[in-house]
N, C-alpha and C positions, 0 to 999 in steps of 0.2 A: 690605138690607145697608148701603144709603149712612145710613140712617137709626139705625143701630146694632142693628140686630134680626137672628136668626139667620135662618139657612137653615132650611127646614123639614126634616122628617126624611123620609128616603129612606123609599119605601113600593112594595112591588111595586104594580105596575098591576093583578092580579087584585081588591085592595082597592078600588080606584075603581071599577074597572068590576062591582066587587058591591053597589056604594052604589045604593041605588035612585034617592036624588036625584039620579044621571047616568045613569039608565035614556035608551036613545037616543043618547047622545050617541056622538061617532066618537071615535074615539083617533088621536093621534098622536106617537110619540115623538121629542124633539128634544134631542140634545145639546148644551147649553150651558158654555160655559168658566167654570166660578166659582171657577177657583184662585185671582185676582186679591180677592177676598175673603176670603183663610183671612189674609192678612198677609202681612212678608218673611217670608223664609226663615232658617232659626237653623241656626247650627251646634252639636252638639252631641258629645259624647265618651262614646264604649260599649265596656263590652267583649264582645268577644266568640270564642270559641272559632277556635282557629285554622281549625281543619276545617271548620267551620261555615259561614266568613265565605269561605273557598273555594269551597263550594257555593254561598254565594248569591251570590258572583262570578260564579259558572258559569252559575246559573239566571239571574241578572239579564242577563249578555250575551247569551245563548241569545232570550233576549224582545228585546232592543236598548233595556234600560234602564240606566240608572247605577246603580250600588248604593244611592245614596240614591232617587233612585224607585225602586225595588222594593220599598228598607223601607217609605216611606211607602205603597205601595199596599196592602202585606200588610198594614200595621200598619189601615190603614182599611177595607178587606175584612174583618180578624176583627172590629173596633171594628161595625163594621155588620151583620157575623154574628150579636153576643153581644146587639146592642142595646144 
């Protein structure tokens, strides 16, 4: 990333551990913080349905996120969904 090159793309872990060239190997999974790589943060202007934007008040407090993390996580969950 420091070098200007992306992240690689999310891949479940059944993919690795079906690669034969890592026949053997152990697994271990480790979460790393790589928000500091996506950039600042921007603000941005939507609209969005009264009722809507109430429920994902509801939902986002219920989890203990801000409205804006929750969008960003939904919007990167489908994004990683769809491919």
């Amino acid at each position: 990333m420091d070098e200007g090159e992306s992240l690689p793309d999310i891949r479940p872990l059944a993919i690795h551990q079906a690669d034969p060239d890592l026949s053997g190997a152990v697994w271990v999974v480790i979460e790393v913080p790589v928000e500091r790589y996506f950039g600042p943060a921007e603000k941005i202007n939507i609209s969005v349905p009264r009722r809507l934007l109430q429920r994902i008040d509801a939902h986002a407090k219920s989890r203990h996120l801000s409205r804006s993390a929750f969008l960003v996580q939904a919007a990167s969950e489908a994004m990683q969904r769809d491919g």
